[in-house]
N, C-alpha and C positions, 0 to 999 in steps of 0.2 A: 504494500500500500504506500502510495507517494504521501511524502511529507508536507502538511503546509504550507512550509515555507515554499519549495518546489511548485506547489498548485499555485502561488497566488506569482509566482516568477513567470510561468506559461501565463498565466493571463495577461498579465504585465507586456512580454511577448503578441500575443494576439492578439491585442487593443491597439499595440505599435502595426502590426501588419495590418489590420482593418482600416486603423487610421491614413495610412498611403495609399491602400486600394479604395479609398474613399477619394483622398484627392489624386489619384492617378482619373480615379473615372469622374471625377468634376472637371477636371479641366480638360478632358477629350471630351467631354460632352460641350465645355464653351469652347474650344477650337470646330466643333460641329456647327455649333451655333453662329460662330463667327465667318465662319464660309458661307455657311448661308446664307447671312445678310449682304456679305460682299457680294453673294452669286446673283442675288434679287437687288441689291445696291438699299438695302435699307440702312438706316440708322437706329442710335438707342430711343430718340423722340418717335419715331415709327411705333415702335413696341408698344407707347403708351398711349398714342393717338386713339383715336375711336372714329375718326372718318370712314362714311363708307361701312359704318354698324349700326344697326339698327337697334333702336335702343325705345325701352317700353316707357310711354309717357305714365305719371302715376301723380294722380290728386288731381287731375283735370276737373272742375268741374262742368257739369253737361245741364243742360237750360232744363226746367219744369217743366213737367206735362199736363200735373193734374195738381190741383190747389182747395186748399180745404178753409170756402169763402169764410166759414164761421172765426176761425183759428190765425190762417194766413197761411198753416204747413204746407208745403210741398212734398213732391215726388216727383222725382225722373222721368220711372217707370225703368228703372232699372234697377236689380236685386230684390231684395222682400218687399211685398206691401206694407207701410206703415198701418199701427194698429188702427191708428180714426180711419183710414181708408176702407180696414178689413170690415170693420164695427161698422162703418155707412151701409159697406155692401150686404154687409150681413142683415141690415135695417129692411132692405128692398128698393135702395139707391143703385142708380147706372153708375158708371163709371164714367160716362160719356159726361153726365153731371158736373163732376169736377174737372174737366178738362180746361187748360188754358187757352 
């Protein structure tokens, strides 16, 4: 049975080889990288750009449809009904009713 001292020298050992074949394959991976951007001619501001991506607009807001004359509330008419909406309809109100 190997001695402590021995087991924690291998490791010791192994962490040093890891750590080279760590940076052995980081930096063949950036001389990969780097030829490729020579090869398409980009730069490092390329990388970060977003031209040319299409990108999801969020928090627009979109005009009313339907308005609740008593209150003032709106609705879209997109996602859930609001509860006064559900509660009118539920009365024997159109929907048409509230339209703006």
């Amino acid at each position: 049975m190997a001695k402590l001292t021995d087991l924690i020298a291998q490791r010791e050992n192994l962490d040093r080889q890891i750590a080279e074949a760590q940076r052995e394959a980081r930096s063949g991976a950036i001389a990969q990288v780097k030829a490729l951007m020579a090869e398409h001619g980009l730069t490092a501001a390329d990388l970060n750009s977003r031209v040319g991506t299409a990108r999801k607009s969020s928090g627009s807001k979109v005009a009313a449809k339907y308005r609740n004359k008593a209150t003032g509330e709106t609705w879209s008419g997109r996602g859930l009904q609001p509860r006064w909406l559900k509660a009118a309809l539920a009365s024997g109100k159109k929907i048409a009713d509230f339209a703006v």
